[in-house]
N, C-alpha and C positions, 0 to 999 in steps of 0.2 A: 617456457619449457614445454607446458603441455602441449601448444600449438605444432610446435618443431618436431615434438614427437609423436604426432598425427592422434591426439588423446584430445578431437571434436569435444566430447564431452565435457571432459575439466577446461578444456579451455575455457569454454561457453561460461562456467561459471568464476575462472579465476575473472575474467571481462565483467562479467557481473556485481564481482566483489569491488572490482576498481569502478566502477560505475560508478555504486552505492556513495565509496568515499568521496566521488565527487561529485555525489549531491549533498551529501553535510556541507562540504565546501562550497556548494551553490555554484559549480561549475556547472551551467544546463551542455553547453557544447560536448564538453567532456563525455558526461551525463549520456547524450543520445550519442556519442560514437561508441562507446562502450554498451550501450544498447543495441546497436545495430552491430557490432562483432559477437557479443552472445546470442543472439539471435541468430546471426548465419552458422557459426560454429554449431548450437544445436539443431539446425537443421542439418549440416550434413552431418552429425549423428544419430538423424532421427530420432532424436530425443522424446518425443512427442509432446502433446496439447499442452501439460501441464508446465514444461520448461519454456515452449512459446508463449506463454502465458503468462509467466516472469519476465522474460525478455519484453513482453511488448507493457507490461506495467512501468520498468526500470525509464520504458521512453517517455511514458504517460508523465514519472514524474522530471524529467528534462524538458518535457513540450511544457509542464504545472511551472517549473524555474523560470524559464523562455516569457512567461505565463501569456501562451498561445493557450487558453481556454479549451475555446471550440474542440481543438485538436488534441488537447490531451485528455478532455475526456470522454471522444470517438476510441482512444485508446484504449482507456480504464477500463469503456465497455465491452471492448473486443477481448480482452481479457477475461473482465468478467462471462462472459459468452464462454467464452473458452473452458472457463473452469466450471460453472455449473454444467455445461454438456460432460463431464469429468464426473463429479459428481454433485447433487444441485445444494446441498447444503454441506461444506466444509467449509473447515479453516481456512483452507486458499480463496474458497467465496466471501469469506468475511472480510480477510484483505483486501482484495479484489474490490470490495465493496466500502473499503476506508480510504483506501486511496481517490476512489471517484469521489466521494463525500467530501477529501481535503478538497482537491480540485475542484470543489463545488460553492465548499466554502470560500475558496479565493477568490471566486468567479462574482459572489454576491450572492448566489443563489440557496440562502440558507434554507429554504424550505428544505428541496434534493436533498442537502448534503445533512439534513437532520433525519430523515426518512432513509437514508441510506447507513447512516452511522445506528441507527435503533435498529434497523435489521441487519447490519452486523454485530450488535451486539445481541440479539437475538440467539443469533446461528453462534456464538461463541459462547455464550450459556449454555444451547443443549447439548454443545459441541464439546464439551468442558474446558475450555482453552482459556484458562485462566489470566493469561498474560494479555488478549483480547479483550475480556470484559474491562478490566482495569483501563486499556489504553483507550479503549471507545467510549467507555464514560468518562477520562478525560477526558476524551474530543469532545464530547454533549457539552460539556464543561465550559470550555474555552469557544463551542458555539453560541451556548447561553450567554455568556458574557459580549459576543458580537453582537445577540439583540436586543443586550443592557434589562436582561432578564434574572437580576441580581440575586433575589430567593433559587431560583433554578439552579445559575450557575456556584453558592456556595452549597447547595445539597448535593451536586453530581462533582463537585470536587471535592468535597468531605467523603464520599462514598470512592471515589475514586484513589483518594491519600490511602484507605484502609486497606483497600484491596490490592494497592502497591506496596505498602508497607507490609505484607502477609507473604507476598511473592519474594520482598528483599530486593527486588530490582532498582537501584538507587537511579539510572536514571528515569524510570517510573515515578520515586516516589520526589 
């Protein structure tokens, strides 16, 4: 509807929204068509940086399904690019910067994606974004556990249960 009625803008993110649901579903295809329709839609409404910058994360994670590596996370970074030229420490950098970390982690490459996950959990501490600390120290969590670093991974997920249980976010906690 929004398309038909030349509302660029909501299109861009109803395409968004349908993206997202088919990546729970692990649809990748779906994933980057839905990608590359919020992405054209916000540009022809000039959306700017900050919406291209959603739109090209949403491909990062359909190139992460695909699991094309290399390519989604050229993605991640162009995003990330995108949103610290925005502003260099927000919440969108944090994301920005957990998404490349998952992608990092499926890749193998847990050093990156544990140096990426601690400075986004960084920027979501001074940032105050409480629903950020909690999900990034589960990710430390569940990366701890990939390098069978069993003290680490039951302190960053006892730390992690509390801080989701404080938010009430059930699928956090």
């Amino acid at each position: 509807k929004a398309a038909a009625s030349h509302d660029s803008y909501n299109a861009g993110w109803q395409a968004y929204r349908a993206g997202w649901v088919h990546s729970l579903r692990g649809q990748a295809a779906d994933v980057l068509a839905c990608a590359a329709r919020a992405e054209a839609y916000w540009q022809k409404a000039n959306a700017g940086g900050r919406l291209q910058a959603t739109a090209i994360l949403l491909r990062g994670l359909g190139l992460k399904l695909e699991r094309n590596h290399p390519a989604a996370i050229a993605a991640c970074r162009q995003a990330l690019d995108l949103h610290r030229a925005l502003a260099a420490e927000s919440k969108d950098v944090a994301e920005a910067l957990s998404y490349l970390a998952g992608v990092e982690r499926q890749s193998g490459d847990y050093s990156a994606a544990d140096r990426d996950w601690r400075e986004a959990l960084r920027i979501a501490k001074n940032r105050g974004y409480r629903e950020g600390v909690a999900t990034f120290t589960g990710n430390l969590a569940e990366l701890a556990l990939d390098r069978e670093d069993w003290p680490a991974a039951e302190q960053l997920a006892r730390e992690a249960l509390t801080l989701a249980e404080a938010l009430g976010r059930q699928e956090l906690i």
